[in-house]
N, CA, C and O atoms as a Maestro MAE file, in Angstrom:
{
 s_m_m2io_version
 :::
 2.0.0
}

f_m_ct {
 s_m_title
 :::
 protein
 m_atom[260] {
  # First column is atom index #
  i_m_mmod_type
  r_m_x_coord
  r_m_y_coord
  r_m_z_coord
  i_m_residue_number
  s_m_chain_name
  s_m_pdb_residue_name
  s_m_pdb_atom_name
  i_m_atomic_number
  :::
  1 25 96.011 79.023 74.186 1 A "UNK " " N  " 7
  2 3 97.363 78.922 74.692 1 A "UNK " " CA " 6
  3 2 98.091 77.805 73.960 1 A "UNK " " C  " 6
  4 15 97.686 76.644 73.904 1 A "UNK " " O  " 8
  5 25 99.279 78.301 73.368 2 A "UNK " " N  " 7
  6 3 99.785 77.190 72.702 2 A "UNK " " CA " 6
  7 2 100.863 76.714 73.373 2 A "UNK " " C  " 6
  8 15 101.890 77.326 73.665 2 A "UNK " " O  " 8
  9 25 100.483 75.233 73.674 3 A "UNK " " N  " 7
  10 3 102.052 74.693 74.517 3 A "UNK " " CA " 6
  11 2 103.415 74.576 74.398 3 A "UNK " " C  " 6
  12 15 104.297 74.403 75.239 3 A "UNK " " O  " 8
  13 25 103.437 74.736 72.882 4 A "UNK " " N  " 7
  14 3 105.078 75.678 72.579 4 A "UNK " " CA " 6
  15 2 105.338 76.488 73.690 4 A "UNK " " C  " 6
  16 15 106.162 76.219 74.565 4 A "UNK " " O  " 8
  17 25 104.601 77.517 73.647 5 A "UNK " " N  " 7
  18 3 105.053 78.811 74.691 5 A "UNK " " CA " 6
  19 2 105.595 78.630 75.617 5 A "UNK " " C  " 6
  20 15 106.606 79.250 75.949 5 A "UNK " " O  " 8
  21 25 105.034 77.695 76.293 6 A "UNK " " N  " 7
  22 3 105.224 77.652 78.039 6 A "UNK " " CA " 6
  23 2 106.735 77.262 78.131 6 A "UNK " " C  " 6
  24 15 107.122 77.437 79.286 6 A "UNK " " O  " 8
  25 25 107.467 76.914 77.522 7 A "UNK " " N  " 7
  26 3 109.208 76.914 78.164 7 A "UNK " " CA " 6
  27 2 109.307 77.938 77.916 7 A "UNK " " C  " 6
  28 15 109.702 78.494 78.941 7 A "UNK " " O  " 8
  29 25 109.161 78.858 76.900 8 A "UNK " " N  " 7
  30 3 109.619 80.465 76.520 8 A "UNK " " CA " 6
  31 2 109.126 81.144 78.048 8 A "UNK " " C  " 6
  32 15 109.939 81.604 78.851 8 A "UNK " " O  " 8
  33 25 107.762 81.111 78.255 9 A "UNK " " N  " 7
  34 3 107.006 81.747 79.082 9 A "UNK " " CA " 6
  35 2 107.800 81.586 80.389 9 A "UNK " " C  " 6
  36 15 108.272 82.619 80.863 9 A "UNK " " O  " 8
  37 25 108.011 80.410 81.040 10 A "UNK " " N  " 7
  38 3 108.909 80.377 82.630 10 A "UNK " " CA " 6
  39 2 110.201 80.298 81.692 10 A "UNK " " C  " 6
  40 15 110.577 79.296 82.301 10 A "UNK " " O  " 8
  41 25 110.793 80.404 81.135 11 A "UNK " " N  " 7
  42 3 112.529 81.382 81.190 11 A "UNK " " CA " 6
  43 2 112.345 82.464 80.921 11 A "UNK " " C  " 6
  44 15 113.342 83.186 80.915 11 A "UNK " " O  " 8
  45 25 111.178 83.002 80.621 12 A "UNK " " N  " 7
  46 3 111.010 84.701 80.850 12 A "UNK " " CA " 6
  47 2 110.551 84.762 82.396 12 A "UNK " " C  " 6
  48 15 110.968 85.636 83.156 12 A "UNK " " O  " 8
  49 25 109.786 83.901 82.728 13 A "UNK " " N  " 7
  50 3 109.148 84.281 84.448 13 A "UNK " " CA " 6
  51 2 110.475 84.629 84.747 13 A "UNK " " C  " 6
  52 15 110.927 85.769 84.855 13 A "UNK " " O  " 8
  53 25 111.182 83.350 84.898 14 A "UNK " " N  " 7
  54 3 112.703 82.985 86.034 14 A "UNK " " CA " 6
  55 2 113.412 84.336 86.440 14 A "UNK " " C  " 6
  56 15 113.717 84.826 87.527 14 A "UNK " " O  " 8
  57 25 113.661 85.057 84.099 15 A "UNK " " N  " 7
  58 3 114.457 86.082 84.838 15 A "UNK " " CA " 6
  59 2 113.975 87.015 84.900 15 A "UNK " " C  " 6
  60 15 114.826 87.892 85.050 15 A "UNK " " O  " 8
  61 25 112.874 87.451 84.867 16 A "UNK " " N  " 7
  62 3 112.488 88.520 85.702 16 A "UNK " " CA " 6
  63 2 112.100 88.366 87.363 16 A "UNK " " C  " 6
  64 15 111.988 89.350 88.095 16 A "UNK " " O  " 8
  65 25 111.876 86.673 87.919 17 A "UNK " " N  " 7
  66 3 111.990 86.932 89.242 17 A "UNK " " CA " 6
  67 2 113.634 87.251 89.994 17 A "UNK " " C  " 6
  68 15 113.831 87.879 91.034 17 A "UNK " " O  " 8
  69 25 114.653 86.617 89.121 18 A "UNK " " N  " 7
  70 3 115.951 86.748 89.254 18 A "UNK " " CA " 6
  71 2 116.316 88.638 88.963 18 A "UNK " " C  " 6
  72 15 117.258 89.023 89.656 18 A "UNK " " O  " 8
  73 25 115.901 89.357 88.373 19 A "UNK " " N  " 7
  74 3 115.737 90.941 88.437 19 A "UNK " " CA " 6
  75 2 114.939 91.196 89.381 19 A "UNK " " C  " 6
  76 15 115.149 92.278 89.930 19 A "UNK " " O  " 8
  77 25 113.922 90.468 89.852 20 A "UNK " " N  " 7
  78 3 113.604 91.577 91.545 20 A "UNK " " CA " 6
  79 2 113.803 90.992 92.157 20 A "UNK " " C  " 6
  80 15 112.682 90.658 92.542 20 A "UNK " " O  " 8
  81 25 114.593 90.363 92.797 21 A "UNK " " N  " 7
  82 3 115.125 89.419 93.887 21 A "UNK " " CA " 6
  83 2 116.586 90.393 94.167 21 A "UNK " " C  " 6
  84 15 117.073 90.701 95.255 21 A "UNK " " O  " 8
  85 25 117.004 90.693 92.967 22 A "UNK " " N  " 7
  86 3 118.454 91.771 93.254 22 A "UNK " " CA " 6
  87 2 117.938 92.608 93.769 22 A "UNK " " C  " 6
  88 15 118.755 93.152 94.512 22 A "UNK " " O  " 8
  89 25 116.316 93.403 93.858 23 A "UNK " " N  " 7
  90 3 116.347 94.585 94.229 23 A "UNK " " CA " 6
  91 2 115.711 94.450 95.601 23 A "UNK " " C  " 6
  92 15 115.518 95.437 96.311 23 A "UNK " " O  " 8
  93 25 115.433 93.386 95.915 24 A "UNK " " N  " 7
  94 3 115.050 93.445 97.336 24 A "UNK " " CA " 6
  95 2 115.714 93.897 98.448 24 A "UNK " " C  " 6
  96 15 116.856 93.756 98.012 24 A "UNK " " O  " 8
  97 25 115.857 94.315 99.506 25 A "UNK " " N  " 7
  98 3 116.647 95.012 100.435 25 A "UNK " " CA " 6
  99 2 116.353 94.296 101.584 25 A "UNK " " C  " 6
  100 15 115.549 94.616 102.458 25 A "UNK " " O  " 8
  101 25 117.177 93.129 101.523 26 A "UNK " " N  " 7
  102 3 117.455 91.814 102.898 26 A "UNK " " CA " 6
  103 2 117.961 92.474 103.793 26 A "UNK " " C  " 6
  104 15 118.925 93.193 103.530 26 A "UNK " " O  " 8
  105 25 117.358 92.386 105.291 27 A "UNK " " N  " 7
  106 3 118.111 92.833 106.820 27 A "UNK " " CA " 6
  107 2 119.487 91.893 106.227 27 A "UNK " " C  " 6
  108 15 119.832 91.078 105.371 27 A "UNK " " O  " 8
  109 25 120.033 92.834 107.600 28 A "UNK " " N  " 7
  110 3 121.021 92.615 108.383 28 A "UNK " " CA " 6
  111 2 120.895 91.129 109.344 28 A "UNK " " C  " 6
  112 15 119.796 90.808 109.796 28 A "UNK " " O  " 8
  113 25 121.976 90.387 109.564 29 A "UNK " " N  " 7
  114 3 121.668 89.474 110.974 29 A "UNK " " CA " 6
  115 2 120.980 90.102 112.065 29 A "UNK " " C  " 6
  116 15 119.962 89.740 112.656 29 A "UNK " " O  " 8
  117 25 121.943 91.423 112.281 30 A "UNK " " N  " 7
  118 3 121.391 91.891 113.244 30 A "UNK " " CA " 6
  119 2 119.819 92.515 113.303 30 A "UNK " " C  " 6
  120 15 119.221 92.612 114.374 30 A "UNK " " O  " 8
  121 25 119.482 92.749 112.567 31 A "UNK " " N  " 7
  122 3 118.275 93.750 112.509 31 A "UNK " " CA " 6
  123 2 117.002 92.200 112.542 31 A "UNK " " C  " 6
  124 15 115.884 92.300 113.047 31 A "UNK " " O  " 8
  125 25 117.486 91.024 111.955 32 A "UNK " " N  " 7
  126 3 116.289 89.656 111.873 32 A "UNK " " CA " 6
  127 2 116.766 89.476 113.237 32 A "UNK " " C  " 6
  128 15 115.719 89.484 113.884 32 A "UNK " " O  " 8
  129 25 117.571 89.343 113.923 33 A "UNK " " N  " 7
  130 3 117.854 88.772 115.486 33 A "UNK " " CA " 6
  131 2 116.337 89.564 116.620 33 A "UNK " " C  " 6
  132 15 115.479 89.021 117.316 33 A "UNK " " O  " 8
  133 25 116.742 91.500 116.202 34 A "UNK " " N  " 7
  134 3 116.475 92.242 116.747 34 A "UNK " " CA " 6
  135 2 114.430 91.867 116.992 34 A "UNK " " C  " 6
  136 15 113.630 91.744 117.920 34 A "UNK " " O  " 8
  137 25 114.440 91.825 115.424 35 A "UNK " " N  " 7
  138 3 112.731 91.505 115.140 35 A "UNK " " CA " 6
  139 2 112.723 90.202 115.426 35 A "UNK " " C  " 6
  140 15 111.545 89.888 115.251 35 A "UNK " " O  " 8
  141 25 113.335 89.205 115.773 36 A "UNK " " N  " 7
  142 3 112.665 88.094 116.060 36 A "UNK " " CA " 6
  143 2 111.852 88.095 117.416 36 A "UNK " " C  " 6
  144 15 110.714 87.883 117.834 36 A "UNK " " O  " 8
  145 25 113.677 88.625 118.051 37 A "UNK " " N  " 7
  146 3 113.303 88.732 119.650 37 A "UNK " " CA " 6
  147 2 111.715 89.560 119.996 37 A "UNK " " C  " 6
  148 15 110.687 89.104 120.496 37 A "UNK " " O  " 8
  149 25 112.093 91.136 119.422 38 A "UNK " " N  " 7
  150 3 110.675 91.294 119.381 38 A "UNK " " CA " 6
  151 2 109.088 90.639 119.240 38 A "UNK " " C  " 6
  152 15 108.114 90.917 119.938 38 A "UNK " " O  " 8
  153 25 109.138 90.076 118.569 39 A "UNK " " N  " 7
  154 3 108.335 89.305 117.693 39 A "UNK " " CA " 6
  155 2 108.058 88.180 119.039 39 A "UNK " " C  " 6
  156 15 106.840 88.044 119.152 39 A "UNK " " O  " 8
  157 25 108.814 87.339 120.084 40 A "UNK " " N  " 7
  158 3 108.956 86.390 120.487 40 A "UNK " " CA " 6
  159 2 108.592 87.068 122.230 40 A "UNK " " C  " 6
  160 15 107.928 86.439 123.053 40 A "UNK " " O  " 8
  161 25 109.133 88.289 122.454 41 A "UNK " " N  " 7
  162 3 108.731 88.825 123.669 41 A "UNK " " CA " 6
  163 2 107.420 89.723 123.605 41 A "UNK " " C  " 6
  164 15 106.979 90.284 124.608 41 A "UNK " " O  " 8
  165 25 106.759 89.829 122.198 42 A "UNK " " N  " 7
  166 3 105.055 90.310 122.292 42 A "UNK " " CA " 6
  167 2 104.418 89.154 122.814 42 A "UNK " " C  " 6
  168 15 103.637 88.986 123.750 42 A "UNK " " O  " 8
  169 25 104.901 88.455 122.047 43 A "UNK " " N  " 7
  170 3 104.087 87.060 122.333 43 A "UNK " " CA " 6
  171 2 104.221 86.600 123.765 43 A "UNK " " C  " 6
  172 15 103.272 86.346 124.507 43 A "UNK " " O  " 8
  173 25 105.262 86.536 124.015 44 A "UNK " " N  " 7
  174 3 105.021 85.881 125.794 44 A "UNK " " CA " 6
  175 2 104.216 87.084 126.782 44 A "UNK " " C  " 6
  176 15 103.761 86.816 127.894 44 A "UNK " " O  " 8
  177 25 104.146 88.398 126.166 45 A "UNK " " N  " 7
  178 3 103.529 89.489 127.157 45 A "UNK " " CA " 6
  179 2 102.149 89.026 126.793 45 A "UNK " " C  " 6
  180 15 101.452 88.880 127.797 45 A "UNK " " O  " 8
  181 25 101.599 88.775 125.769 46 A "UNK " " N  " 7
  182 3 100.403 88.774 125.273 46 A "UNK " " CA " 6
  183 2 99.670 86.987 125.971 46 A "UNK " " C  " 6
  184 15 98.639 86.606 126.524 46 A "UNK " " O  " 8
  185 25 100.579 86.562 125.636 47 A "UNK " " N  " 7
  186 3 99.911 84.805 126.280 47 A "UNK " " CA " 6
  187 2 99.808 85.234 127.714 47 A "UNK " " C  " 6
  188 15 98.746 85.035 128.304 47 A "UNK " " O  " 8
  189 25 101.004 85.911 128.440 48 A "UNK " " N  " 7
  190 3 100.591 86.108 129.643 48 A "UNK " " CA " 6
  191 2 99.493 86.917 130.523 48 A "UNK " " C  " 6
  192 15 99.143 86.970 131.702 48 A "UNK " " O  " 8
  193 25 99.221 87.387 129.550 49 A "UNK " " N  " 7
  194 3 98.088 88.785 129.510 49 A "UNK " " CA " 6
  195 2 96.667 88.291 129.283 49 A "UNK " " C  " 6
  196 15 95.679 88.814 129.800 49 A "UNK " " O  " 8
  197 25 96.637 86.803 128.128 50 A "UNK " " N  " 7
  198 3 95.205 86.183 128.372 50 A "UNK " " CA " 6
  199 2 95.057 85.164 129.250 50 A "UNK " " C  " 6
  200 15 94.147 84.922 130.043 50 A "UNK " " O  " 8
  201 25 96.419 84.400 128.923 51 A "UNK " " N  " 7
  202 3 95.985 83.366 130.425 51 A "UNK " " CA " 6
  203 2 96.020 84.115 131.587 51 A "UNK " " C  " 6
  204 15 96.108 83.283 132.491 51 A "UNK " " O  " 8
  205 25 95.999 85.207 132.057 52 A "UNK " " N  " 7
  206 3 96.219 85.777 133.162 52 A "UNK " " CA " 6
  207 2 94.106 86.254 133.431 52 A "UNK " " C  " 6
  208 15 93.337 85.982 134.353 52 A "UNK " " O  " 8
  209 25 93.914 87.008 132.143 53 A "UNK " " N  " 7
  210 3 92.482 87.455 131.901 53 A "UNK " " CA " 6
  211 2 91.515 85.835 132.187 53 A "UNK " " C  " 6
  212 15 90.516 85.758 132.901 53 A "UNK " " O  " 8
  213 25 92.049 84.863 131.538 54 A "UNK " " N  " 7
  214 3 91.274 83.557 131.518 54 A "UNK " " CA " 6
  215 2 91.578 82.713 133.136 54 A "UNK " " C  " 6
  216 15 90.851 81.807 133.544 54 A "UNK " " O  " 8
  217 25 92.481 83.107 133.699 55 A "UNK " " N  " 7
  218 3 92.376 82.693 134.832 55 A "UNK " " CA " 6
  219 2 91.681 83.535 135.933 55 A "UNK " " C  " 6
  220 15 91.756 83.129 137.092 55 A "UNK " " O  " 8
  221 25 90.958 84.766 135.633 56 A "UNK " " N  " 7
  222 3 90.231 85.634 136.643 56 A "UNK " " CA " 6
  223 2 89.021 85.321 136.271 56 A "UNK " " C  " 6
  224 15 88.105 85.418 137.087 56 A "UNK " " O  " 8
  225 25 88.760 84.836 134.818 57 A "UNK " " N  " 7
  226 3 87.283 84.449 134.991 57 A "UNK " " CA " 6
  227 2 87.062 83.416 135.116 57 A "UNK " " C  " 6
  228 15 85.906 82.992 135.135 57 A "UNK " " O  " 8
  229 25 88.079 82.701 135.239 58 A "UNK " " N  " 7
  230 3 87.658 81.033 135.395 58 A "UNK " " CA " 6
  231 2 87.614 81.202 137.208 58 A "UNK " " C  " 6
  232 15 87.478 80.079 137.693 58 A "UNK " " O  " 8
  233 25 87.666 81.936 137.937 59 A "UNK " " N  " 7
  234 3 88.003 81.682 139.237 59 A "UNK " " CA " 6
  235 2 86.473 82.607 139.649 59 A "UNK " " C  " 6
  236 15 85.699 82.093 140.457 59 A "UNK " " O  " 8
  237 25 86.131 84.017 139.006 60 A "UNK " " N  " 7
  238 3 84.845 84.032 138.851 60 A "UNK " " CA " 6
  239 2 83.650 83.369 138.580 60 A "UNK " " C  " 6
  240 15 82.529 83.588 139.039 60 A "UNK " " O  " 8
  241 25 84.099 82.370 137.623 61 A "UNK " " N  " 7
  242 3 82.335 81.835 137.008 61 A "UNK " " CA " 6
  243 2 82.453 80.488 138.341 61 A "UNK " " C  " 6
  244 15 81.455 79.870 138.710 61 A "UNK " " O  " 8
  245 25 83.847 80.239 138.903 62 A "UNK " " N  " 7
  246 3 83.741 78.815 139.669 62 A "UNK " " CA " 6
  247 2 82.841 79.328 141.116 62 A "UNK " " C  " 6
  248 15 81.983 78.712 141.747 62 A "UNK " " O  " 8
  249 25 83.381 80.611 141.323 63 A "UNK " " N  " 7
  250 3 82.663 81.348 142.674 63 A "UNK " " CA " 6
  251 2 80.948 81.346 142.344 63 A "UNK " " C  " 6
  252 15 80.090 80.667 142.908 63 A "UNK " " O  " 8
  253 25 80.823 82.063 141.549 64 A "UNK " " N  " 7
  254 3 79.426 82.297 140.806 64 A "UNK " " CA " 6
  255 2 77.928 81.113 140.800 64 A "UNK " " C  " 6
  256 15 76.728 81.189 141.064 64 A "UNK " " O  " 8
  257 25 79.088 79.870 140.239 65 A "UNK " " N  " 7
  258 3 78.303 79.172 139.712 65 A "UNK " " CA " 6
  259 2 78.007 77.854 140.567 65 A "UNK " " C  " 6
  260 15 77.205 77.017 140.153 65 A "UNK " " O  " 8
  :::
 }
 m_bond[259] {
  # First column is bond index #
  i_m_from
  i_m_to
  i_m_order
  :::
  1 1 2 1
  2 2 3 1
  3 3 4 2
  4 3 5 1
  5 5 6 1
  6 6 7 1
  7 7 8 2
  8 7 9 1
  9 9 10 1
  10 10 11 1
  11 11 12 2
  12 11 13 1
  13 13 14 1
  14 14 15 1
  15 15 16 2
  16 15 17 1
  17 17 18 1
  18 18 19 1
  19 19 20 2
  20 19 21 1
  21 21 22 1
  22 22 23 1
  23 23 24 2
  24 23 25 1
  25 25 26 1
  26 26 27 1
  27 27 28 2
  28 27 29 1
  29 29 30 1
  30 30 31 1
  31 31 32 2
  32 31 33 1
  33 33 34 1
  34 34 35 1
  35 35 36 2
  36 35 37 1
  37 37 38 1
  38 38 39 1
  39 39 40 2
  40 39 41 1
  41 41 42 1
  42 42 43 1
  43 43 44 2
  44 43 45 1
  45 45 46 1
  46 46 47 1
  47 47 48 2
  48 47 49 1
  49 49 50 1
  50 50 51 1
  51 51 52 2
  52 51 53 1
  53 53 54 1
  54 54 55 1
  55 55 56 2
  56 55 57 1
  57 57 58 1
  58 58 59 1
  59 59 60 2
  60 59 61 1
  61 61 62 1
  62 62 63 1
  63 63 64 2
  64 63 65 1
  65 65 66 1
  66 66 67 1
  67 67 68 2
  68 67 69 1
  69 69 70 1
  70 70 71 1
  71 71 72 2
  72 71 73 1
  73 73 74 1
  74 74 75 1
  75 75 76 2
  76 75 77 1
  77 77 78 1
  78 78 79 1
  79 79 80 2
  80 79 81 1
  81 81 82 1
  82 82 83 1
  83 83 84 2
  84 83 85 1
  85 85 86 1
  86 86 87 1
  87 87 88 2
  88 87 89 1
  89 89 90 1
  90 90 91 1
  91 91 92 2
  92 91 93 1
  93 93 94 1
  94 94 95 1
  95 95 96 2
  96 95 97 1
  97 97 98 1
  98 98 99 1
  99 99 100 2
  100 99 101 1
  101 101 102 1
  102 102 103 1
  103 103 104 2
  104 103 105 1
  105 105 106 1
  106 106 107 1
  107 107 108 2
  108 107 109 1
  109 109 110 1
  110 110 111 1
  111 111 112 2
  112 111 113 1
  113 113 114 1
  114 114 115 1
  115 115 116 2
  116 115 117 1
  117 117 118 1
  118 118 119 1
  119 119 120 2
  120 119 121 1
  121 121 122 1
  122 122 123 1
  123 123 124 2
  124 123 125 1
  125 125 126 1
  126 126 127 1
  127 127 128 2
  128 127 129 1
  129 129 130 1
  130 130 131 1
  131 131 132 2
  132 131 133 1
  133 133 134 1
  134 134 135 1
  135 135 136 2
  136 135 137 1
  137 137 138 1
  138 138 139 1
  139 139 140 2
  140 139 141 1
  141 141 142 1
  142 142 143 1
  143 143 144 2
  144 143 145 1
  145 145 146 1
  146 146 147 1
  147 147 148 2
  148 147 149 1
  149 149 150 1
  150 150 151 1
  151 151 152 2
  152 151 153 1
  153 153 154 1
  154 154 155 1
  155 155 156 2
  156 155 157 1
  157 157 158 1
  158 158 159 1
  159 159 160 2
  160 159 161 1
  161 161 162 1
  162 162 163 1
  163 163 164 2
  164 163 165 1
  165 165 166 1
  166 166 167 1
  167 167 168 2
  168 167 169 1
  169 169 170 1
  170 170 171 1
  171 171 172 2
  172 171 173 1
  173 173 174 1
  174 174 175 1
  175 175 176 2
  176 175 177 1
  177 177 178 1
  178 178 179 1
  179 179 180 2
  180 179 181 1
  181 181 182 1
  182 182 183 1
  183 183 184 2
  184 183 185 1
  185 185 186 1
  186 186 187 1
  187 187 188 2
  188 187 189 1
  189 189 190 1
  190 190 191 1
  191 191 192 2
  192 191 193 1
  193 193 194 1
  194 194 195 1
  195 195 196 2
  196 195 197 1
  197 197 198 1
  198 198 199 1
  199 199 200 2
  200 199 201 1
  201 201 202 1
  202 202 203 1
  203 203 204 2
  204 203 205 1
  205 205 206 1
  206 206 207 1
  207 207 208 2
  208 207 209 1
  209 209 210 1
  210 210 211 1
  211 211 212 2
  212 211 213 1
  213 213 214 1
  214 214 215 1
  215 215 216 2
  216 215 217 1
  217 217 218 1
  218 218 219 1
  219 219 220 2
  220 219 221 1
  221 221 222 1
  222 222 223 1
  223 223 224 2
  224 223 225 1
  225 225 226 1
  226 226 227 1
  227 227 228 2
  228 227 229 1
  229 229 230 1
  230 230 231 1
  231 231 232 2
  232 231 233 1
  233 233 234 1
  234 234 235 1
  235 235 236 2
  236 235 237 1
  237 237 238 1
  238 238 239 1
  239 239 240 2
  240 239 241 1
  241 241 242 1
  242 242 243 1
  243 243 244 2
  244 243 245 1
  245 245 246 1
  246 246 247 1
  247 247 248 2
  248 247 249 1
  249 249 250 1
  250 250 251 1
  251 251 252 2
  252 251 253 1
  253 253 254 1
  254 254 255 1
  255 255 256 2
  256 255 257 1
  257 257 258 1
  258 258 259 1
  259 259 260 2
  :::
 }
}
């Protein structure tokens, strides 16, 4: 590898990341709002769903044991 190259080499990276960056297809506000919320109400069903599971066996093994 000759160290000449490497400025040639990243101003060729740059613009070819600058050519697929145009072709990417960015949401909408609305559509990142939509998936966040999603994203934010799995999660509270799901935390509530193990601490809910972790509080039946913690109330089991206390009977049990």
């Amino acid at each position: 590898m000759n160290f000449r190259d490497i400025p040639t080499k990243i101003n060729i990276f740059l613009k070819e990341v600058k050519l697929e960056i145009k072709k990417v297809n960015w949401p909408t506000q609305k559509e990142t709002v939509r998936d966040t919320l999603i994203v934010i109400l799995v999660s509270v069903v799901v935390a509530i769903f193990l601490g809910g599971i972790d509080f039946i066996f913690t109330r089991l093994l206390d009977r049990f044991i």
